[in-house]
C-alpha positions as semicolon CSV with decimal commas, in nm:
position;residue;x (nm);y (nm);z (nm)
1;X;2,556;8,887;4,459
2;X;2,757;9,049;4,748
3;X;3,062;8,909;4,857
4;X;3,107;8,761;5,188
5;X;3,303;8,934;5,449
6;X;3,525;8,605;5,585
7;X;3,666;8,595;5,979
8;X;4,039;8,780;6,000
9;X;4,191;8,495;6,005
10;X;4,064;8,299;5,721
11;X;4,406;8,241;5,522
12;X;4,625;7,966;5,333
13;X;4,663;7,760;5,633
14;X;4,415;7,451;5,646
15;X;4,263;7,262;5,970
16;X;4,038;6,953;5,974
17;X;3,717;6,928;6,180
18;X;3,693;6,541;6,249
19;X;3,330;6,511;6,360
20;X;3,254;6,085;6,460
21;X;2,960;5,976;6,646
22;X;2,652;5,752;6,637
23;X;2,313;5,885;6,433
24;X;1,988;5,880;6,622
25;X;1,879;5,668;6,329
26;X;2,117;5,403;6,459
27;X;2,265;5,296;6,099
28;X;2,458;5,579;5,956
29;X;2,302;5,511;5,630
30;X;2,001;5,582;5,780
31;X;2,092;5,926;5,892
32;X;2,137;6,079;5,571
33;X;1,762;6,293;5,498
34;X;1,847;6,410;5,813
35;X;2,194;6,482;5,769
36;X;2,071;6,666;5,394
37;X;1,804;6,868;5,594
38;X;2,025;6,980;5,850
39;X;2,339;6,990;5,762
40;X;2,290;7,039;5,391
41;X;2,092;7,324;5,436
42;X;2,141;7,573;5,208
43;X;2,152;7,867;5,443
44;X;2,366;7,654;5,653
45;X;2,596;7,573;5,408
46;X;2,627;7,917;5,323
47;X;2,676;8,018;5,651
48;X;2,961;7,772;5,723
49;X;3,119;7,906;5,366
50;X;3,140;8,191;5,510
51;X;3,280;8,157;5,845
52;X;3,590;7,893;5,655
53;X;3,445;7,568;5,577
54;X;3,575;7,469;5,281
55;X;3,459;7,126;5,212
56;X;3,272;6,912;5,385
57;X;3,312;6,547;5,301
58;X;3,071;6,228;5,470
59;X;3,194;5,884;5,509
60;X;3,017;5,549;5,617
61;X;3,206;5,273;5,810
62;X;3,339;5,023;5,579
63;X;3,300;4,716;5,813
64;X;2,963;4,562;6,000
65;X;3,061;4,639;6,386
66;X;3,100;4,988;6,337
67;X;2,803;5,236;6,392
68;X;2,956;5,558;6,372
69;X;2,923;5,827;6,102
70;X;3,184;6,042;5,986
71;X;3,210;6,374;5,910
72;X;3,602;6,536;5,740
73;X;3,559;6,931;5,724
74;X;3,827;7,159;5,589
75;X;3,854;7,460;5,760
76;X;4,084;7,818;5,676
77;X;3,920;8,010;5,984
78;X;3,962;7,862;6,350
79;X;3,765;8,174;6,466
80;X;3,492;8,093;6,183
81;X;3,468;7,718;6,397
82;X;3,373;7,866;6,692
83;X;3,136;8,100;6,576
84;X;2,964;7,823;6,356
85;X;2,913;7,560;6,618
86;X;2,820;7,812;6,891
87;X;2,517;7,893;6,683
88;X;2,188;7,760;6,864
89;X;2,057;7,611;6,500
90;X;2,392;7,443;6,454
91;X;2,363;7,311;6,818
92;X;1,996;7,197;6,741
93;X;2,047;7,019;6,384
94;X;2,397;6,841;6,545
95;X;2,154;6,713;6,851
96;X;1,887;6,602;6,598
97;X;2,159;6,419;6,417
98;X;2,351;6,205;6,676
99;X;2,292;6,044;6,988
100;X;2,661;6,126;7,104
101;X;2,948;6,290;6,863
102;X;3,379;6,408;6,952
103;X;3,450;6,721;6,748
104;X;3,804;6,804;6,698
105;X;3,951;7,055;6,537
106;X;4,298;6,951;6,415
107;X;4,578;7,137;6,218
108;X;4,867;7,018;5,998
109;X;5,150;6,799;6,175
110;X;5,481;7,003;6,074
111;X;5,719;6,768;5,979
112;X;5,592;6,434;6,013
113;X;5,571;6,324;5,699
114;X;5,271;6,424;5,538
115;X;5,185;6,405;5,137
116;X;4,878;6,431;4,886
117;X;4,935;6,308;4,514
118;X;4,641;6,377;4,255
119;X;4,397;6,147;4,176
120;X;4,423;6,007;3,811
121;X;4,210;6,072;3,557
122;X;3,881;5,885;3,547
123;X;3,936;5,762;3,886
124;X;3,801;5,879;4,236
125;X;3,883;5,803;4,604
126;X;3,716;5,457;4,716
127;X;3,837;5,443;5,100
128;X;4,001;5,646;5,363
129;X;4,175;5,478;5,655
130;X;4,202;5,680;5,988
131;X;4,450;5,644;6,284
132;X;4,465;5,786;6,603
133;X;4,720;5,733;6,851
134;X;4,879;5,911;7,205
135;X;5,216;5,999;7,158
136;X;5,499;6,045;7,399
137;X;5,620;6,408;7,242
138;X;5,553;6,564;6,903
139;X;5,929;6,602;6,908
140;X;6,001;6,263;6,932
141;X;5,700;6,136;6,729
142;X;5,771;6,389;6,427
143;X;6,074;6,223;6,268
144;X;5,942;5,876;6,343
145;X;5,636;5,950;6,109
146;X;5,856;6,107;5,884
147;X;6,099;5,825;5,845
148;X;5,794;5,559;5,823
149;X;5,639;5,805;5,514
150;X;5,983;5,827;5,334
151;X;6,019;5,429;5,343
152;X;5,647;5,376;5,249
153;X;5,519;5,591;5,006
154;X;5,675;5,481;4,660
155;X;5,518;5,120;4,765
156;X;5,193;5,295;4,885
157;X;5,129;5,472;4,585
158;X;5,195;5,142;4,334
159;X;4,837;5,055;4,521
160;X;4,665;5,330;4,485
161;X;4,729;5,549;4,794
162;X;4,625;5,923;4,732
163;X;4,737;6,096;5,054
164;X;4,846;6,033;5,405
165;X;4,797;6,367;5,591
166;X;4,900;6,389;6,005
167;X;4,737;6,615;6,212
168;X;4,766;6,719;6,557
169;X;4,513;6,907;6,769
170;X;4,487;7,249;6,758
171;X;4,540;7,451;7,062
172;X;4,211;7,582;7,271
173;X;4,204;7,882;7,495
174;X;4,195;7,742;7,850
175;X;4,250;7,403;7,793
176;X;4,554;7,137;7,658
177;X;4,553;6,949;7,382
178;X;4,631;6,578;7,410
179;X;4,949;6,494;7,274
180;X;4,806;6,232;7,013
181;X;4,843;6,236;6,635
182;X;4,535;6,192;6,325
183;X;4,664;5,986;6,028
184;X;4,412;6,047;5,755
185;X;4,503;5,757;5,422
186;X;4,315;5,840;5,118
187;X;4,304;5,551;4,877
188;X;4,159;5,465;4,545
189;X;4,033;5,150;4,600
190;X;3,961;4,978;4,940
191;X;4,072;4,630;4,801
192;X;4,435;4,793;4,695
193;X;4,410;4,929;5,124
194;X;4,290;4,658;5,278
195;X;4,612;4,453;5,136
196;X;4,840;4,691;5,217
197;X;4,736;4,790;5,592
198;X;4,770;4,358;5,583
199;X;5,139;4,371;5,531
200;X;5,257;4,691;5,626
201;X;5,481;4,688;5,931
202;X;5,520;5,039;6,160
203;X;5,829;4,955;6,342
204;X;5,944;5,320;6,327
205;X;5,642;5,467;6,499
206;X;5,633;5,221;6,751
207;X;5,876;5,352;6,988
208;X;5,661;5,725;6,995
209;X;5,338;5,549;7,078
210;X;5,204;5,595;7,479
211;X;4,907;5,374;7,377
212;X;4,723;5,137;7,127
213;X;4,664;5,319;6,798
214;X;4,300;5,339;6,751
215;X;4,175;5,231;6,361
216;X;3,879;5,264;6,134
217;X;3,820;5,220;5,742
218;X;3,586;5,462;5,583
219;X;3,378;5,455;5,215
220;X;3,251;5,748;5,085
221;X;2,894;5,847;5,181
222;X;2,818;5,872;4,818
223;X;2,659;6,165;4,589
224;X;2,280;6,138;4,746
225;X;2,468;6,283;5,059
226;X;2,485;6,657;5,027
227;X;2,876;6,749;5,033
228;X;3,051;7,057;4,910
């Protein structure tokens, strides 16, 4: 088997592809033959591999009043992004997909506070919690995340929290990103989550917001969904 050549760029540094919108099927659950056929396709897949998609992870919405479908891609290739999604097949399978989707490419939120612990043994991850939020600066927003991740995560972690990785968006030729911050909370059980987000106070990231933060709680798609 010959190697792949990967884009120039493809390094250590990581980006996440957020990609949310409503399935033609109208139930996400119901979207997921569709979702296998296009894309789980093998060449597909193979293609994305090769352009920097390392994993590509599929999540449902954990409440009733929320319609959406969620895709978390990691990337090592900004370049390989473009190229992928410019593809007329790509562009074909994502219309067959959903009704109406936001793509975002994102990229690690120097420090603001950010952490991943490993998953003990015999367990696996059992929600994710997302945030979203307009910020006033990253300058000013940076050590307020940072000081609300240095008070919270021994607590966090006593329940079951896995990660909580910030991003902000990643720079596009010819346009500006919005000055707005992705949480990302990986936790092992959504029970454990759903008692702490219940408590948990954010008074030091209160002061950086320009708007309302914007939630969602996530399950896992489950292994019938074709991941990598």
């Amino acid at each position: 088997m010959s190697n792949p050549t990967y884009p120039a760029d493809a390094g250590a540094s990581l980006y996440l592809l957020t990609v949310l919108g409503k399935p033609n099927s109208g139930k996400p659950a119901g979207a997921r033959d569709l979702h296998n056929a296009t894309a789980g396709n093998p060449g597909g897949v193979a293609a994305a591999k090769s352009l920097g998609d390392l994993s590509h992870n599929v999540f449902l919405p954990a409440g009733t009043d929320n319609d959406n479908l969620l895709f978390l891609d990691t990337w090592n290739s900004p370049t390989g992004v473009g190229q992928f999604f410019s593809d007329a097949q790509v562009l074909e399978g994502g219309a067959a997909l959903f009704a109406d989707r936001e793509a975002v490419l994102w990229m690690p939120a120097a420090g603001f506070g950010s952490y991943s612990l490993p998953v003990p043994s015999g367990r696996t991850v059992g929600a994710i919690g997302l945030m979203r939020a307009p910020v006033s600066s990253f300058d000013v927003a940076g050590p307020a995340f940072a000081a609300d991740s240095a008070s919270k995560i021994n607590a966090s972690r006593q329940l079951g929290q896995v990660a909580h990785q910030l991003w902000v968006p990643v720079p596009m030729p010819g346009s500006t990103p919005a000055t707005e911050v992705l949480g990302v909370d990986v936790w092992l059980d959504k029970a454990d989550m759903d008692t702490w987000y219940a408590s948990a106070t954010y008074d030091e990231l209160g002061s950086s917001f320009t708007g309302a933060p914007v939630t969602s709680i996530w399950t896992p798609a489950g292994k019938d969904w074709i991941e990598w």
